[in-house]
C-alpha positions as CSV (number, residue, x, y, z in Angstrom):
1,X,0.0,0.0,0.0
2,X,0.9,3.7,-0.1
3,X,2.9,5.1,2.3
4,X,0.9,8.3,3.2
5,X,2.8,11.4,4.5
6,X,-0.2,13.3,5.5
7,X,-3.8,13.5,6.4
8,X,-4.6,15.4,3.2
9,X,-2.9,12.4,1.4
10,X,-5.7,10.2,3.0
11,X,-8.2,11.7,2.1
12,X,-7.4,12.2,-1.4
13,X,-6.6,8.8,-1.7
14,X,-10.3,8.0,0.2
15,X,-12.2,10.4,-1.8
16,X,-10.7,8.7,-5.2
17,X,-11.2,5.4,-4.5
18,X,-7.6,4.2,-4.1
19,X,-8.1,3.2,-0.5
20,X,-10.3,3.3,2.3
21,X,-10.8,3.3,6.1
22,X,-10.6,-0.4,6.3
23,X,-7.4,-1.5,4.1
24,X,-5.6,2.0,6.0
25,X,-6.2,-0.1,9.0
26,X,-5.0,-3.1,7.8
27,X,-2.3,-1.5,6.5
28,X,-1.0,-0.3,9.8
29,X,-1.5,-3.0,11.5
30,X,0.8,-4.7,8.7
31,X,3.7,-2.1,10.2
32,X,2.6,-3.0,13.7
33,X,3.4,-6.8,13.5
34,X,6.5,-6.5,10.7
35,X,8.2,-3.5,13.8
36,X,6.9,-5.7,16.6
37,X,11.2,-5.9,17.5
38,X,10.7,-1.8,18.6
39,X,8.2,-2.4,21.0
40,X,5.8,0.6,20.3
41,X,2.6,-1.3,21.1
42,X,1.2,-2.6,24.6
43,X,-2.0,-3.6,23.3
44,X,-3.2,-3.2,19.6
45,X,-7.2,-3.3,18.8
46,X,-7.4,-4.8,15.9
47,X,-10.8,-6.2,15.5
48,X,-12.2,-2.8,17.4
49,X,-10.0,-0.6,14.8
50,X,-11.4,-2.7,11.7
51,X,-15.0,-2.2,13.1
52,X,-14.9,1.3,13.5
53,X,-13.2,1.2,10.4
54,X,-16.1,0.0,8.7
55,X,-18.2,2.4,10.5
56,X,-16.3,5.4,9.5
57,X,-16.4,4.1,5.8
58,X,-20.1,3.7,5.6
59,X,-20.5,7.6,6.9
60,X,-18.1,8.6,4.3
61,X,-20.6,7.0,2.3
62,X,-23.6,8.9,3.3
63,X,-21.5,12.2,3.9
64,X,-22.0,12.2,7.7
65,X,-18.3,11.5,8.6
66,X,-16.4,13.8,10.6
67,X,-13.2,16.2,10.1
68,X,-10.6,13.0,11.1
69,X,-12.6,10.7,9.3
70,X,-9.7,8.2,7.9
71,X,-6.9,9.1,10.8
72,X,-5.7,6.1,12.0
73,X,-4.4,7.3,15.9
74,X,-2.1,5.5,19.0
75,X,-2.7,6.6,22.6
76,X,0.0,7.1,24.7
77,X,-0.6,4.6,27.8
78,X,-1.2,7.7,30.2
79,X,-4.8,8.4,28.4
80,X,-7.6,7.2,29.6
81,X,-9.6,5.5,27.1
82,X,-12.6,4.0,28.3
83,X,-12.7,0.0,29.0
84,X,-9.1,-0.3,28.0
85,X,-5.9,-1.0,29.7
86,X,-4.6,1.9,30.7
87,X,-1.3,1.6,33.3
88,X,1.7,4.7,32.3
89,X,3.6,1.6,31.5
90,X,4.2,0.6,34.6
91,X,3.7,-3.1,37.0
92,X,1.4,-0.4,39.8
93,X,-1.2,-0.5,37.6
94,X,-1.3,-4.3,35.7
95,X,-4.5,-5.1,34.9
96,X,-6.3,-1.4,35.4
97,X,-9.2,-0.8,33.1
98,X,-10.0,3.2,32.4
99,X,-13.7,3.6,33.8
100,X,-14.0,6.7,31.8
101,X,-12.6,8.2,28.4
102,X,-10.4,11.2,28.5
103,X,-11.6,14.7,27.1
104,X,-9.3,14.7,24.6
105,X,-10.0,11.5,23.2
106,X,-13.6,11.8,23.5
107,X,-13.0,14.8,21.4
108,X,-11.3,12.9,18.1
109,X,-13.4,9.7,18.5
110,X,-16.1,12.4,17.9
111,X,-14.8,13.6,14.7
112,X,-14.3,9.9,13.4
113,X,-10.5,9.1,14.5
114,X,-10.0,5.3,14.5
115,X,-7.6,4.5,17.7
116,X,-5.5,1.3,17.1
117,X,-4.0,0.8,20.3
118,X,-1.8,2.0,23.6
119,X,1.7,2.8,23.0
120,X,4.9,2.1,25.6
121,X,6.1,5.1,27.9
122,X,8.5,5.5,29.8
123,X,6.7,5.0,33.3
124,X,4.4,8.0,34.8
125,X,5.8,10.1,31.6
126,X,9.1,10.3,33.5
127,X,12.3,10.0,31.3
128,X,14.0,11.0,28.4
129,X,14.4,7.9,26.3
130,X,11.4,5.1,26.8
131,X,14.5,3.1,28.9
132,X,12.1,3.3,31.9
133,X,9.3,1.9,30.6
134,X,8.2,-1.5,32.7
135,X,7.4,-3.0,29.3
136,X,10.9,-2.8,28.1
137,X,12.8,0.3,25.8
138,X,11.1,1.5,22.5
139,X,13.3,1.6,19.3
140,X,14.3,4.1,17.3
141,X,13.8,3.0,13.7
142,X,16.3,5.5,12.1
143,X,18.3,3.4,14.3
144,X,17.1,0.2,16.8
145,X,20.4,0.7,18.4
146,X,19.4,3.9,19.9
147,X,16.7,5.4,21.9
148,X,13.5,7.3,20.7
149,X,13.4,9.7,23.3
150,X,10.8,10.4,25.9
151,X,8.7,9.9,27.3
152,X,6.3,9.3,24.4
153,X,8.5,7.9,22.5
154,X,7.1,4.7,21.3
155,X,3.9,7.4,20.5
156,X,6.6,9.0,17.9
157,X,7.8,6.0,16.9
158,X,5.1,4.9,15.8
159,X,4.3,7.8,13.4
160,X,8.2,7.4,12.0
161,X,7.9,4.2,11.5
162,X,4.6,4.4,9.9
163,X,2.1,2.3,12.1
164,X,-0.1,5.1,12.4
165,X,-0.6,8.2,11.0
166,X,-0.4,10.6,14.1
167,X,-0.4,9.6,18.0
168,X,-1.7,12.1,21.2
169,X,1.4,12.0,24.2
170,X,1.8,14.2,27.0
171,X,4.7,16.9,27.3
172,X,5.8,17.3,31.1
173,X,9.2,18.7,29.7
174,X,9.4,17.9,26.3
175,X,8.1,14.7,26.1
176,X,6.1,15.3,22.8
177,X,8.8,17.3,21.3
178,X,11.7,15.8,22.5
179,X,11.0,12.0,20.7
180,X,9.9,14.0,17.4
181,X,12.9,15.3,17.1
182,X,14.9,12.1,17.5
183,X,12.4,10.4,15.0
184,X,12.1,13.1,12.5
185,X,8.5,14.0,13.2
186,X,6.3,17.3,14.7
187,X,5.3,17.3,18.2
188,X,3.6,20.4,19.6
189,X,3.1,21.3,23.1
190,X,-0.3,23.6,23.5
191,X,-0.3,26.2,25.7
192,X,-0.7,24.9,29.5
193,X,-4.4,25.0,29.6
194,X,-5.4,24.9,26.1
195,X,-6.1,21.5,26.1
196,X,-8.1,19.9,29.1
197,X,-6.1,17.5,31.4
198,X,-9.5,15.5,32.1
199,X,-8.3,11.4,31.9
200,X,-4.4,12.5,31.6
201,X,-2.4,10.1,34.5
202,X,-0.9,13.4,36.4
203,X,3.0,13.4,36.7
204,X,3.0,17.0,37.6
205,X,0.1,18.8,37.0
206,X,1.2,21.8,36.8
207,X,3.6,21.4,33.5
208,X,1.6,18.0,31.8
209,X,0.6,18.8,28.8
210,X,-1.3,16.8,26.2
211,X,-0.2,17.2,22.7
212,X,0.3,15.7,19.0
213,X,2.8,13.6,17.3
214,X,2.2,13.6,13.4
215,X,4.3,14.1,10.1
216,X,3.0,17.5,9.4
217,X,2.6,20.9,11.1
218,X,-0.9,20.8,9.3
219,X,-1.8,17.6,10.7
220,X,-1.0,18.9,14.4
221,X,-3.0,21.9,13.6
222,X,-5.8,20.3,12.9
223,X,-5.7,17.8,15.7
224,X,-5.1,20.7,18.6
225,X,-8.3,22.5,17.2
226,X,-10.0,19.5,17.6
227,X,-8.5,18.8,21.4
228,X,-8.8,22.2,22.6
229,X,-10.9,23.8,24.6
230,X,-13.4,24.5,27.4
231,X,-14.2,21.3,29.3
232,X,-16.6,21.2,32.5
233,X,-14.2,18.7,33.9
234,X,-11.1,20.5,34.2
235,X,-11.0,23.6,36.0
236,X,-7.5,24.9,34.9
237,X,-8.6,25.0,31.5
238,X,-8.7,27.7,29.4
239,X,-12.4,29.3,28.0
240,X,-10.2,31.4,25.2
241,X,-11.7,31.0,21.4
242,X,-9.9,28.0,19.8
243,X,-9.2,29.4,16.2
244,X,-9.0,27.4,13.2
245,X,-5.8,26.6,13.4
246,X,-6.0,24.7,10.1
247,X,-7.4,26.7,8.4
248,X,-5.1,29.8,9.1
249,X,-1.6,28.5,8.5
250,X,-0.7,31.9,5.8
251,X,2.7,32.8,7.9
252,X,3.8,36.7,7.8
253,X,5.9,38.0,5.3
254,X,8.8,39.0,7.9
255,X,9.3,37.7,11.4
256,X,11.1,38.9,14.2
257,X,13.3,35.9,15.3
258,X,15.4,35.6,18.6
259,X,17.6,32.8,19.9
260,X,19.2,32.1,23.3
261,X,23.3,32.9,22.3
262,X,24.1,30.5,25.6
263,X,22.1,27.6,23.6
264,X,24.6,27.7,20.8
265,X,27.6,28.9,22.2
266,X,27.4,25.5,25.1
267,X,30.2,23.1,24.9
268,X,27.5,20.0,25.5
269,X,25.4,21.0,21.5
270,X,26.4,18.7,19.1
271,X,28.4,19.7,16.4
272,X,25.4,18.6,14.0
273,X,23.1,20.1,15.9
274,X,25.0,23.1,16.0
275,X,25.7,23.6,11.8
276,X,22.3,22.4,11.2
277,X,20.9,25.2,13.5
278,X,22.9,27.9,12.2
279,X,22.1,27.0,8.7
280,X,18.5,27.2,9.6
281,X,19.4,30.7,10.9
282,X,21.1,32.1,8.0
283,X,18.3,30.5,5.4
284,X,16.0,32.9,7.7
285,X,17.6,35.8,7.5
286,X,18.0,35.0,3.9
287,X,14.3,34.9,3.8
288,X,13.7,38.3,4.8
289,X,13.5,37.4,8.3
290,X,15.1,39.1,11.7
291,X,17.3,36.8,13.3
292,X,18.9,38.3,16.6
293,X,21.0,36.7,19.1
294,X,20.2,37.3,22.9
295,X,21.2,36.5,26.2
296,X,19.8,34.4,28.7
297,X,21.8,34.1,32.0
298,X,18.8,32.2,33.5
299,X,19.4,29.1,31.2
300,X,21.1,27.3,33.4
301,X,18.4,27.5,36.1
302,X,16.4,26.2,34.0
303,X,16.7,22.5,34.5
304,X,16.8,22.8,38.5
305,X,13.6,24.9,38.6
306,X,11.9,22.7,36.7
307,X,13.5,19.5,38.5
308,X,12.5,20.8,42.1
309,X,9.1,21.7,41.2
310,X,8.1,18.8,38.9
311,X,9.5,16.0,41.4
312,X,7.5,17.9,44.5
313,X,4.6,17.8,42.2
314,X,5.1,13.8,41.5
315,X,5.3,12.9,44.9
316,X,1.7,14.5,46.1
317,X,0.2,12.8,42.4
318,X,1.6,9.5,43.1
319,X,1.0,9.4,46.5
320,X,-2.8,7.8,46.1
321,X,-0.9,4.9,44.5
322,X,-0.2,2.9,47.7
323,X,-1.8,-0.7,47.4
324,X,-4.8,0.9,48.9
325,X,-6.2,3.2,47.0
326,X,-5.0,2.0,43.6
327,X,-2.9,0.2,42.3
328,X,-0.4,-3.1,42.9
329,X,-0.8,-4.8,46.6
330,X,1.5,-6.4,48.4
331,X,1.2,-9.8,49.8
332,X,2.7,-10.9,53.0
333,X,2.8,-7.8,55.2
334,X,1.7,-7.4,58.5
335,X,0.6,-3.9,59.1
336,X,0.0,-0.6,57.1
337,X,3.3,0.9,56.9
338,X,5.0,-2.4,55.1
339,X,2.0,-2.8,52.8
340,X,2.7,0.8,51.6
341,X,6.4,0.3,51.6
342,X,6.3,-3.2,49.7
343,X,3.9,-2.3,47.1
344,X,5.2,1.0,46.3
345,X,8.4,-0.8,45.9
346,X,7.1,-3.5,43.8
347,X,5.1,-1.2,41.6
348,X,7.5,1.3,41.1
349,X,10.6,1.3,39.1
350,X,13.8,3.0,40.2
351,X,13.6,6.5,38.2
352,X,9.8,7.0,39.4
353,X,10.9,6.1,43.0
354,X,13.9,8.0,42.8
355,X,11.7,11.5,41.6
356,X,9.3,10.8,44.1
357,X,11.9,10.5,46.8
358,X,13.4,13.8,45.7
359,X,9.9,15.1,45.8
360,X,9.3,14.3,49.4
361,X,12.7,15.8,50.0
362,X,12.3,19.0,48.8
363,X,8.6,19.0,50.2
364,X,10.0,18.0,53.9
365,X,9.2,21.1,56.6
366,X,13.2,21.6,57.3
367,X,13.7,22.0,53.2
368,X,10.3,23.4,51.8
369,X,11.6,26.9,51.8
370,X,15.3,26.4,50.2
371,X,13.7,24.5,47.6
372,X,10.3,24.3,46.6
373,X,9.4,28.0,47.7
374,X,12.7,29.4,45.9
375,X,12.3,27.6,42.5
376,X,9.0,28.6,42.5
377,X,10.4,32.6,42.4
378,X,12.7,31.1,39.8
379,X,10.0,29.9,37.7
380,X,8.2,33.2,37.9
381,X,11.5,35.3,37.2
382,X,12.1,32.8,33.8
383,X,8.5,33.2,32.9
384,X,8.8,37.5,33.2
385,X,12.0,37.3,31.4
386,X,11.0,34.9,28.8
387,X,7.9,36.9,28.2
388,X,10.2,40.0,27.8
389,X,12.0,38.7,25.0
390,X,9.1,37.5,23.5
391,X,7.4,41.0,23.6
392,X,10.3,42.4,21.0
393,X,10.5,39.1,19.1
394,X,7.8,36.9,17.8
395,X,9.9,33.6,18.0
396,X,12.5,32.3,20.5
397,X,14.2,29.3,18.5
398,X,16.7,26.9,19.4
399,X,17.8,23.6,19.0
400,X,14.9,20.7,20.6
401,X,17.5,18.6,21.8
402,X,22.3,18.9,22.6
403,X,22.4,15.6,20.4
404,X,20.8,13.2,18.3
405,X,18.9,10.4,19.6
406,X,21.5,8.4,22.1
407,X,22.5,5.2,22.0
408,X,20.3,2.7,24.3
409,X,22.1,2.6,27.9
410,X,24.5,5.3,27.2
411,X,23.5,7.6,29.9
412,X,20.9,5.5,31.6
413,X,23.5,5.1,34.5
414,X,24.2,8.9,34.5
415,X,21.1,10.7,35.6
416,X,22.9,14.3,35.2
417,X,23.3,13.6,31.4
418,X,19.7,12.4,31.2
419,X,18.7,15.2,32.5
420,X,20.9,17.3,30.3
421,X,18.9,15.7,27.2
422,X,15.8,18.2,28.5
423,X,18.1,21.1,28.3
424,X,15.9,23.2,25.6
425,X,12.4,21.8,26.3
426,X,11.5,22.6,29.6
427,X,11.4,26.5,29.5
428,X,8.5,26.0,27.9
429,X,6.6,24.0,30.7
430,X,8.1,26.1,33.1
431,X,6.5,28.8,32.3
432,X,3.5,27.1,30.3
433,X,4.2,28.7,26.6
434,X,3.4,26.8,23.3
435,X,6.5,25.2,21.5
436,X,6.7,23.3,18.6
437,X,9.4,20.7,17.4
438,X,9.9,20.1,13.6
439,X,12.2,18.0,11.8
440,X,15.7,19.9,11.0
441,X,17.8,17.5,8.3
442,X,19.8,14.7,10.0
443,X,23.4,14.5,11.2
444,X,26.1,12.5,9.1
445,X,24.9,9.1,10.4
446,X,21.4,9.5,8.6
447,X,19.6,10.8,12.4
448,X,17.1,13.4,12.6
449,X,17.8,17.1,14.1
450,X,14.9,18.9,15.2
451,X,14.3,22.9,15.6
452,X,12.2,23.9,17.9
453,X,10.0,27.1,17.8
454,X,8.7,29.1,21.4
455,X,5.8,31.3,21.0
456,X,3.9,33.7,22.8
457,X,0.8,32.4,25.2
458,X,-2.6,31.3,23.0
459,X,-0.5,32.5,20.2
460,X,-0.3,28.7,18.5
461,X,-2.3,30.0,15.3
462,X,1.4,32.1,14.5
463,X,3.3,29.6,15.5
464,X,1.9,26.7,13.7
465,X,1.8,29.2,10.7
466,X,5.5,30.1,10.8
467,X,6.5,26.5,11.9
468,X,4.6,25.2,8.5
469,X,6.6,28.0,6.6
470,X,9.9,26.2,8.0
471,X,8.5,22.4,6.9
472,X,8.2,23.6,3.3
C-alpha cells in the first residue's frame, strides 16, 4: 500500500477510490506486526479498529463522517480510554481498566478518528528515552540501536515508523517534542491550559501537557483545534476561542526571530546540531527574516527549577498509589506501613521512586523553603524574562535537543546527562508557553535534528503558521 505522509494524502486517496478506512487499518496493523522488534505497542485493537473502520467508511458514504474521518491514531498509555488498559507503562497499575474516556480523546473519537492501540512510555511520563518503561525500551527506527526519546517515544515512533498516521502524548518537559525530534517528526506542546487534562495520568500537574505527534505541522494543527478547549471537567482549563488553526496556516511576510546565544555557544550541543541550527538561521535571514542573538543568563536555572518543582509535584500525584487506593498490593505484610512500603516498591521502578523520593525531599518542613518555595520565584522570574523577550521578538528558536537520539544505555547510569537531554524543552513547561518541534535534516549518520520554535501564550495560530513555513 501507499505510504501516506499526510492527512490530506488520506483523504485524497479516500475520496478517489484508491483506498479506504478499512485496508488504512490493515495496513497499519501490517507495520505494527512487521516493527513488533521496537516495542511501540502494549496492546493493539485490531478487530475494534477494523469495526470502526467500517463504521467510519459507511459515513463517508452517506456524507455524515467527521473532520478525522480516515486518521488512523495511538494513545500514549497515560490516556484514559474508556474499558481499555490503561497503566503509564508501569507493573502499579497491571491489569487497570479506564472507567472513563479522556476529554481529549472523547474529542477525536467524535470527529471519526479510528484509535488502534496503547503505545509504551516511559513510566508516569518520567524519562528522556522510553528506557524506563516496565514494558521494556522502545526503538528508534532510524536506528534500533538507539533510543527514541521520551517519554512518548514509542507514541513517535510509531508515526516514524509508519504504524499510524499521528499519536496524542503528553509533554511534562518535552516529552512530545523531544521524541519528534529524535524520530524526525512534529510534536507540539499547547499552551498549559489549552487542552483539558481530564483522563491524563498526572505526573505534575502543573507542566503535563497533552499534545500531538504527526508528520505535518498541518496535521498537528488540525488535531489541537480538535483537542482544545473548554471542558466542564477541568478547571485549569482555558475558555479562550480556539481558532481554526487549520485553516489559518498563511505565515507573515517577515518575522522577528530571537535565539538564546548560551544555547549555541554551550560546549554540551552537538556539532550537528550546532551547523544544522545555524544554517537554519542564515536561510532565515536569507528569507527576509530578523534573526537576533540574545542573552539568557537564566538558562542554566532552567533544568533545577523545573527538576525541584516537577519531582515535588510527583510525589503528592503519586502518593494515592499505595496498594490501597490504587494500584499493585503487596502480599505478606503485617501492618500498614510495610504494605505501603512493599507495594510501592514492587510497583514502582527505580527512576519514578527515585523522583518521588526527591519530591518528598524537597517538600519536607526543614527543606520546603530552600527548595520548593525558591524555585518557584525562579519559575516566575524565567516566565517575566521569557515573556520579555518575546514582547520584541515573535519567536524564541533553538535547537529541541544537545544531540541526536543516544545510544540505548548510554547515559541511563548517568542521571545528570539524562537530564541534560531536556536542556531546551523545559522553558516551555516552566512557564507554560506553546512550543513546537519540527524536523531539522539529519546529522552525518542519517539521524534526525529537530528545531524547535517558542511562542507567545494562545498565540499557537502564528506559531503553527511560521512553523509550516519552516517544513516547506
Amino acid at each position: 500500500m501507499t505510504k501516506y505522509n499526510s492527512f490530506k494524502e488520506v483523504k485524497q486517496a479516500i475520496s478517489s477510490g484508491e483506498t479506504n478506512c478499512v485496508s488504512l487499518v490493515k495496513h497499519y496493523l501490517q507495520q505494527i506486526e512487521t516493527h513488533k522488534n521496537l516495542n511501540v505497542f502494549l496492546e493493539v485493537y485490531a478487530d475494534e479498529a477494523l469495526k470502526q473502520a467500517e463504521t467510519v467508511d459507511q459515513k463517508i458514504k452517506d456524507g455524515t463522517a467527521g473532520r478525522l474521518a480516515g486518521m488512523v491514531i495511538g494513545l500514549k498509555d497515560v490516556l484514559a480510554y474508556e474499558n481499555h488498559g490503561l497503566q503509564a507503562s508501569s507493573k502499579i497499575l497491571n491489569g487497570f481498566q479506564s472507567q472513563f474516556t479522556a476529554t481529549a480523546v472523547e474529542r477525536i473519537l467524535a470527529e471519526d478518528a479510528i484509535i488502534i492501540g496503547r503505545q509504551n512510555c516511559d513510566e508516569f511520563a518520567m524519562g528522556s528515552s522510553n528506557e524506563n518503561s516496565a514494558f521494556g525500551p522502545t526503538l528508534n527506527f532510524a536506528d534500533p540501536t538507539r533510543v527514541p526519546g521520551g517519554s512518548s517515544g514509542a507514541s513517535a515512533v510509531a508515526v516514524q515508523a509508519d504504524m499510524c498516521l499521528a499519536s496524542l502524548g503528553s509533554d511534562t518537559g518535552g516529552s512530545v517534542r523531544q521524541p519528534a525530534a529524535f524520530c524526525g517528526v512534529v510534536g507540539l506542546k499547547p499552551t498549559y491550559s489549552r487542552v483539558s487534562r481530564w483522563g491524563l495520568i498526572a505526573y505534575a500537574s502543573s507542566f503535563d501537557c497533552i499534545g500531538p505527534i504527526t508528520k505535518t505541522v498541518e496535521d498537528a494543527a488540525l488535531l489541537l483545534e480538535i483537542i482544545a478547549g473548554a471542558d466542564e471537567h477541568d478547571s485549569t482549563v482555558s475558555h479562550t476561542s480556539v481558532p481554526a488553526y487549520s485553516e489559518n496556516l498563511a505565515p507573515k511576510k517577515q518575522y522577528r526571530l530571537a535565539y538564546m546565544r548560551e544555547a549555541l555557544e554551550s560546549e554540551g550541543l552537538d556539532e550537528d546540531v550546532r551547523k544544522n541550527t545555524a544554517v537554519k538561521i542564515e536561510q532565515l535571514r536569507a528569507a527576509g527574516h530578523i534573526v537576533e542573538a540574545v542573552d539568557y543568563p537564566l538558562m542554566k536555572y532552567l533544568l533545577p527549577t523545573y527538576y525541584i518543582l516537577t519531582t515535588a509535584e510527583a510525589s503528592s500525584n503519586l502518593s494515592r498509589f499505595d496498594g490501597v487506593r490504587y494500584g499493585h498490593r503487596a502480599a505478606g505484610v503485617k501492618n500498614l506501613e510495610q504494605l505501603y512500603k512493599k507495594s510501592r516498591a514492587e510497583g514502582f521502578g527505580a527512576e519514578v521512586r527515585r523522583r518521588i523520593i526527591i519530591g518528598t525531599f524537597v517538600l519536607s518542613a526543614d527543606y520546603y523553603d530552600a527548595y520548593y518555595t525558591k524555585a518557584q520565584r525562579v519559575r516566575r522570574l524565567i516566565k517575566e524574562s521569557t515573556d520579555e523577550i518575546l514582547s520584541k521578538y515573535d519567536f524564541l528558536i533553538s535547537p529541541t535537543t544537545p544531540t541526536p537520539a543516544i545510544k540505548i544505555g548510554e547515559k541511563s547510569d548517568d542521571q545528570l546527562q539524562m537530564f541534560l537531554m531536556d536542556i531546551f524543552t523545559v522553558q516551555a513547561n516552566v512557564i507554560g508557553n506553546p512550543c513546537i518541534s519540527i524536523p531539522n535534516g539529519e546529522n552525518s549518520e542519517g539521524l534526525p535534528i529537530g528545531i524547535q520554535i517558542l511562542g507567545k501564550n494562545f498565540d499557537e495560530a502564528e506559531m503553527l503558521a511560521f512553523a509550516k513555513s519552516l517544513e516547506q
